[in-house]
C-alpha positions in Angstrom: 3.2 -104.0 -57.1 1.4 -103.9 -60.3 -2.2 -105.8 -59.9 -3.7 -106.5 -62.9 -7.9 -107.5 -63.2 -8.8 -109.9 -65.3 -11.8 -112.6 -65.8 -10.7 -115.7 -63.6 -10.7 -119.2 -66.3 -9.6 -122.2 -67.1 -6.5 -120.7 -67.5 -5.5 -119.5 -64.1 -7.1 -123.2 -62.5 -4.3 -124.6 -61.0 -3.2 -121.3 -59.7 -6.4 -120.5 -58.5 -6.9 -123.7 -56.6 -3.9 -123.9 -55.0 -4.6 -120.5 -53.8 -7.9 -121.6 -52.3 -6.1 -124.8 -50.6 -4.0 -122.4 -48.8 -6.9 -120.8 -47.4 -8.6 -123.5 -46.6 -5.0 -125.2 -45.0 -5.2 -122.2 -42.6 -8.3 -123.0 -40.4 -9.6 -119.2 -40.5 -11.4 -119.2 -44.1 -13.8 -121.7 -44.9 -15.9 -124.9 -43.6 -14.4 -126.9 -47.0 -11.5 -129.1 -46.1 -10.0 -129.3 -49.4 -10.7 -126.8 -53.0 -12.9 -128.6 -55.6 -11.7 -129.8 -58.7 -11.8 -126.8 -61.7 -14.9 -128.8 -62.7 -16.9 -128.3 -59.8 -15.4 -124.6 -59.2 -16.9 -123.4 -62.7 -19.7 -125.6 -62.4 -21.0 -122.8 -59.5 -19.3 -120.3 -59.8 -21.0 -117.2 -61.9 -18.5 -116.5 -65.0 -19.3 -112.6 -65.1 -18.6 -112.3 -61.6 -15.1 -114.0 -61.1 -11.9 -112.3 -61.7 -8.3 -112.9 -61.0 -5.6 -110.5 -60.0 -2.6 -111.0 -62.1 0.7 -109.4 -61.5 2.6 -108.0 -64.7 4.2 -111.5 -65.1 0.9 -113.4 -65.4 1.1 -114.8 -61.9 -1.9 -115.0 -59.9 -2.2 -112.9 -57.0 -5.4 -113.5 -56.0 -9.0 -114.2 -57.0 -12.7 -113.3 -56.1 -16.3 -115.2 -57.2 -19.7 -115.6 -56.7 -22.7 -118.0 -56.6 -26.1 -117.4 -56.6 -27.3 -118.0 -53.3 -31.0 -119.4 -54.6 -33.0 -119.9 -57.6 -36.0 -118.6 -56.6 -37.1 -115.3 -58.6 -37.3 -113.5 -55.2 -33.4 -113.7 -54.6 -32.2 -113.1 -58.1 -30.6 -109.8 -57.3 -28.2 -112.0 -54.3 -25.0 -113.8 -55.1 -22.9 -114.9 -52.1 -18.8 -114.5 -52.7 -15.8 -115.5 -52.0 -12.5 -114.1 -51.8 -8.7 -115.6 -52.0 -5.2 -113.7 -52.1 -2.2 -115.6 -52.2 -0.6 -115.5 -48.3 2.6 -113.5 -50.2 0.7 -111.2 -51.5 -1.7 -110.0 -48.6 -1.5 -106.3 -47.6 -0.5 -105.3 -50.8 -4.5 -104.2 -51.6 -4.9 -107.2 -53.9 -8.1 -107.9 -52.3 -9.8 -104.4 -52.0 -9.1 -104.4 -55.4 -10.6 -107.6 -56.4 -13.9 -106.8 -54.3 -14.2 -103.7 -56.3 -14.1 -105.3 -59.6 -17.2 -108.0 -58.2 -19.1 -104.6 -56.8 -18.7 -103.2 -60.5 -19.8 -106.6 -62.2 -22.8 -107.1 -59.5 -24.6 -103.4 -59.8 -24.0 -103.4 -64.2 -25.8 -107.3 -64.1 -28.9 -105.3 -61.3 -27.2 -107.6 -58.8 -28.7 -105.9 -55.3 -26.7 -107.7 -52.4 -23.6 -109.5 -51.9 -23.1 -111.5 -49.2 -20.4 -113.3 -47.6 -19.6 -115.3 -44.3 -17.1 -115.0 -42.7 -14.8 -116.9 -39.1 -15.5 -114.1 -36.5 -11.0 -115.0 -36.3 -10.5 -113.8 -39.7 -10.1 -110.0 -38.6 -8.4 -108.9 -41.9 -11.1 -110.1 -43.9 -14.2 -108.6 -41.7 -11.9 -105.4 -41.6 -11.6 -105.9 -45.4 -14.8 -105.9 -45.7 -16.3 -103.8 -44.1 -14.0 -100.7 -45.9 -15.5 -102.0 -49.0 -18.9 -101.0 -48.0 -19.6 -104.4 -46.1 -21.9 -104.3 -42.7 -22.4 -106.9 -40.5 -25.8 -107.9 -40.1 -25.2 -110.7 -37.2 -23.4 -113.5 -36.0 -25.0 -117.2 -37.0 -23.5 -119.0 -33.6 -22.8 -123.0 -34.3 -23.8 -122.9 -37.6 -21.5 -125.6 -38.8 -18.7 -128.0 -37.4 -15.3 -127.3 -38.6 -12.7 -130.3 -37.9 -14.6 -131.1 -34.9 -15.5 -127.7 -33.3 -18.5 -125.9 -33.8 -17.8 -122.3 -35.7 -19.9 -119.2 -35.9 -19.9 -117.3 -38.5 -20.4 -113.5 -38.9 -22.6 -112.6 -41.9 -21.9 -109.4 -43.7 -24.0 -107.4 -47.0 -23.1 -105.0 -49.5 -26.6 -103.5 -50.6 -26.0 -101.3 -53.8 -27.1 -97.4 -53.5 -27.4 -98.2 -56.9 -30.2 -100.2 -57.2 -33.7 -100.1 -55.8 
């Protein structure tokens, strides 16, 4: 399969969403019950650190961006992801791939940590993860209710060797 890296826009919206609705449709991926409008996506969503993978047709495959996760000065180097693939296309190293290209973006902008949490019942993506140079720092038990359960949520870093 031929992935292709690209910046994620306007362009790919639809595509991108629907992706994220399938995620969010199987239980395992996120506290959000239903993907934002395109609006509200690239309202928070950093556009240096979002990129699409596109097979050689032009058809999404997948997708990966951040957020900041505060404005204070002291937490300027942290940005908090998020990463889709399209359930055809998992296994095929879409994602690996579109972690590497935020990792790239993240240390060239002096980004320090990325962060992510994830459903301790997603096992691919902690596994996922965690090859890309994710560890786990701890588990944040209850932290949120998720149709009517409460979830916990395993919280994982990527510190750069790059920066210091």
């Amino acid at each position: 399969m031929t992935i292709i890296i690209a910046p994620l826009t306007r362009e790919h919206a639809e595509q991108a969403l629907a992706i994220y609705q399938a995620g969010i449709d199987e239980g395992n991926a996120t506290f959000e019950t239903t993907a934002p409008t395109w609006a509200e996506f690239d309202a928070v969503k950093l556009p240096e650190h979002r990129f699409a993978a596109l097979d050689a047709d032009g058809k999404l495959l997948g997708w990966v961006a951040a957020t900041r996760v505060s404005d204070r000065c002291a937490y300027a180097g942290v940005v908090e992801h998020s990463v889709y693939v399209h359930p055809a296309t998992r296994g095929h190293g879409v994602a690996g791939q579109l972690l590497a290209a935020l990792v790239e973006s993240t240390e060239a902008a002096g980004i320090w940590t990325i962060q992510s949490g994830i459903f301790p019942e997603n096992t691919a993506s902690l596994a996922l993860h965690q090859r890309a140079g994710f560890r786990i720092i701890g588990t944040r038990e209850r932290i949120g209710r998720h149709h009517g359960m409460w979830r916990d949520v395993v919280l994982l870093e990527r510190r750069s060797p790059q920066i210091s």
